[in-house]
Residue, then its C-alpha position, 0 to 999 in steps of 0.5 A: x500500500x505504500x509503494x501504491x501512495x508514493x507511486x501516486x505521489x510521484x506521478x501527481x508531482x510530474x504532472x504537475x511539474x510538466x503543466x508548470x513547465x509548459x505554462x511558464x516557458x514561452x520562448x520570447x515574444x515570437x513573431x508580431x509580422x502583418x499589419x499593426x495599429x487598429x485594436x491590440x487584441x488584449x482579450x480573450x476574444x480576439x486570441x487564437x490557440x493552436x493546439x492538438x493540430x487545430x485552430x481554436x476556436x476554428x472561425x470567428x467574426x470581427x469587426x474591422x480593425x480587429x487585431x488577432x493573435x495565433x499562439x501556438x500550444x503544440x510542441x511541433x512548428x505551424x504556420x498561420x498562413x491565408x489561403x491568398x497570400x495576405x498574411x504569413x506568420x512563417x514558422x511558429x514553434x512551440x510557444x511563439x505567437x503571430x498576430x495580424x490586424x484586419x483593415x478590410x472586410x470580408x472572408x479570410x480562410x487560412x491554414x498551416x502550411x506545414x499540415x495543410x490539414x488544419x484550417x480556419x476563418x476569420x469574418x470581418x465585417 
């Protein structure tokens, strides 16, 4: 029975010590390319994560002038790349984020051009 407590002991400590690491450890500021000004993307709504191989949340509709920030959670290198060539966050590896102000209006499809596989969309009205 004691084998069993410390056993779980340990394997509580390592996931613990494996969400800090992870949480805490974002190599810099990662790249800021694309358009600046309009608003900083500061809240929750404007932010993107990319994690499990996927964009989330996948689409999302702003206002014009919305600046939207991509952070990347997979312990693997993506991109943020639109399907037309107007932004291009390069390769982002784990931890780096990417952050584009949309001008115009409309409908912008973009996906990871390292896993084609992975997509989304962004509305601006």
């Amino acid at each position: 029975m004691k084998q069993f407590l410390y056993l779980l002991f340990c394997a509580l400590m390592l996931t613990g010590w494996a969400a800090c690491s992870k949480s805490s450890n974002n190599y810099g500021g990662g790249n800021t390319g694309g358009n600046t000004g309009g608003n900083s993307g500061g809240s929750s709504g404007n932010i993107i994560s990319i994690s499990n191989y996927s964009f989330s949340p996948s689409s999302l509709t702003i206002a014009k002038g919305t600046t939207i920030k991509w952070t990347n959670q997979d312990p693997v290198t993506h991109t943020v790349t639109e399907d037309n060539g107007k932004f291009d966050s390069g390769n982002l590896p784990y931890g780096q984020s990417y952050s584009y102000t949309f001008s115009d209006t409309g409908t912008y499809h973009y996906h990871c051009s390292i896993h084609t596989y992975m997509k989304g969309t962004i509305v601006v009205q």
